[in-house]
C-alpha positions as CSV (number, residue, x, y, z in Angstrom):
1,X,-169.1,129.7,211.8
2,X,-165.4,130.1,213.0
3,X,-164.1,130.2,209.7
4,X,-166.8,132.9,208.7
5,X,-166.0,134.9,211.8
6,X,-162.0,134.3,211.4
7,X,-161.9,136.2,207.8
8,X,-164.5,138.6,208.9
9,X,-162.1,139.5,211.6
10,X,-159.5,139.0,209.0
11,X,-160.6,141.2,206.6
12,X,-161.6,143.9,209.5
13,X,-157.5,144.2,210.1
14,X,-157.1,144.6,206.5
15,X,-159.7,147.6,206.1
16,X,-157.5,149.3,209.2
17,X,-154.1,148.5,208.4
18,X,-155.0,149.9,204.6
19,X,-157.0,153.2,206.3
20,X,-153.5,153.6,208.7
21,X,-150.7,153.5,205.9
22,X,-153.1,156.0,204.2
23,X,-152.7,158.3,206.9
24,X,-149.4,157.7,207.4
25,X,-148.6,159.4,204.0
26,X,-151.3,162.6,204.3
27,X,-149.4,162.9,207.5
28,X,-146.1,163.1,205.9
29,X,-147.5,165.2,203.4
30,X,-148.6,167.5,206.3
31,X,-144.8,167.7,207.8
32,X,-142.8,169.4,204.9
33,X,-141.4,172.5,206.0
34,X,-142.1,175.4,202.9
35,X,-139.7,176.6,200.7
36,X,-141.3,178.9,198.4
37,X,-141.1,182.3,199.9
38,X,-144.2,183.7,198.6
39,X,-146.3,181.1,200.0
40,X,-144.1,181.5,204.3
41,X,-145.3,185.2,203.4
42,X,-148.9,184.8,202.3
43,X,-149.0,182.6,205.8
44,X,-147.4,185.4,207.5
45,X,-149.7,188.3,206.2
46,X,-152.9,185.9,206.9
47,X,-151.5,185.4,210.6
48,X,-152.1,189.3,210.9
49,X,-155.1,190.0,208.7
50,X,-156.7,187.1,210.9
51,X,-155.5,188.6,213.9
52,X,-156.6,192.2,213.0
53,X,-159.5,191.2,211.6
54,X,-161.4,189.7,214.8
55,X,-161.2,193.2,216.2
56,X,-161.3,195.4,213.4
57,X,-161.8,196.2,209.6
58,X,-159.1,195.5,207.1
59,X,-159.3,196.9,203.5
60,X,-158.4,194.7,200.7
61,X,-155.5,197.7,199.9
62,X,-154.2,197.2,203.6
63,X,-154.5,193.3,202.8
64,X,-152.7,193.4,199.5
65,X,-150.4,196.1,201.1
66,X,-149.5,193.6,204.4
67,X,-149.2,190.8,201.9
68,X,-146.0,192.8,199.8
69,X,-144.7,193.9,203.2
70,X,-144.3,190.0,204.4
71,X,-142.6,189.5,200.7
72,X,-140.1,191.4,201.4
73,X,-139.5,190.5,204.9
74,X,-139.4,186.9,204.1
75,X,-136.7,187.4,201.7
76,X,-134.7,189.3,203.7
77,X,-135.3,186.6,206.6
78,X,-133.9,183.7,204.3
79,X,-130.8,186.0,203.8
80,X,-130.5,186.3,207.6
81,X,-130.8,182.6,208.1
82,X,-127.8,181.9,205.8
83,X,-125.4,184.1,208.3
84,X,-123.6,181.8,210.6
85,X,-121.9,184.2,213.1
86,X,-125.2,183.8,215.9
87,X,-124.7,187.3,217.4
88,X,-124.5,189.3,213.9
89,X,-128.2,187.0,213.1
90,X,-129.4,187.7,216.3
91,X,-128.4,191.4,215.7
92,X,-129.7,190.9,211.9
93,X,-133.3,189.7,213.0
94,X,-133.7,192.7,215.4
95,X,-133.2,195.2,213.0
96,X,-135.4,193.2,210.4
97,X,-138.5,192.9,213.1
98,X,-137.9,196.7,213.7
99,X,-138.3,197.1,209.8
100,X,-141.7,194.9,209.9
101,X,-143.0,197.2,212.2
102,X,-142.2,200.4,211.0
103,X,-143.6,198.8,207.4
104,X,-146.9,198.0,208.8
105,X,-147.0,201.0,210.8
106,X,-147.2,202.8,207.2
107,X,-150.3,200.2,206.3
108,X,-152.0,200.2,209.4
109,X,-154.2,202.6,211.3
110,X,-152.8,204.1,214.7
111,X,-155.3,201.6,215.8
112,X,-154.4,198.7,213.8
113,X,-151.2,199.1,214.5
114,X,-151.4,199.6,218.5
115,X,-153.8,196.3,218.7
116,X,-151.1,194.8,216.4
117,X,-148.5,195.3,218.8
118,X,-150.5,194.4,221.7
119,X,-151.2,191.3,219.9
120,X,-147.8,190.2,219.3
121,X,-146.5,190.6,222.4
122,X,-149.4,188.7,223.9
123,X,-148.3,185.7,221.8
């Protein structure tokens, strides 16, 4: 009976410690940062199609159309990124949040847009 219950309990701390390491890895998997800039811009354009899209309609134009402006905005971010003087980035990243709104500004309705803004500056 001990011996039966021993490797029972045995093989109970096996099952776990396998199921743990397991997780370990999808949780690594799970931590790499994203290199490939069309995929930090698709996240970026879903971020505001999700948040527009609680409160109001989206066409798939304005969807595609957000997407392309997030493109470009991500490139020119990892640009930005690669400047070491902090003031000129600092200066850099104004300018280039300036240019994401005025870009989605063209995309968006008046409404859109000002529940946008409201939006972001909530966050």
């Amino acid at each position: 009976m001990k011996k039966s219950l021993l490797l029972l309990t045995f093989a109970c701390f096996l099952f776990a410690g396998n199921q743990l390491s397991f997780a370990q890895k999808a949780v690594s998997k799970d931590n790499t940062t994203i290199k490939n800039t069309n995929d930090a811009a698709k996240n970026d354009a879903l971020k505001v199609i999700n948040l527009l899209k609680r409160e109001t309609k989206v066409s798939s134009d304005q969807k595609n159309e957000i997407y392309e402006v997030f493109v470009v905005v991500n490139k020119k971010k990892s640009a930005i990124e690669n400047i070491t003087d902090a003031a000129e980035q600092k200066a850099k990243l104004t300018k280039l949040h300036e240019f994401t709104n005025e870009q989605l500004q063209k995309v968006l309705t008046s409404e859109q847009f000002a529940l946008y803004t409201k939006k972001m500056t909530a966050h």
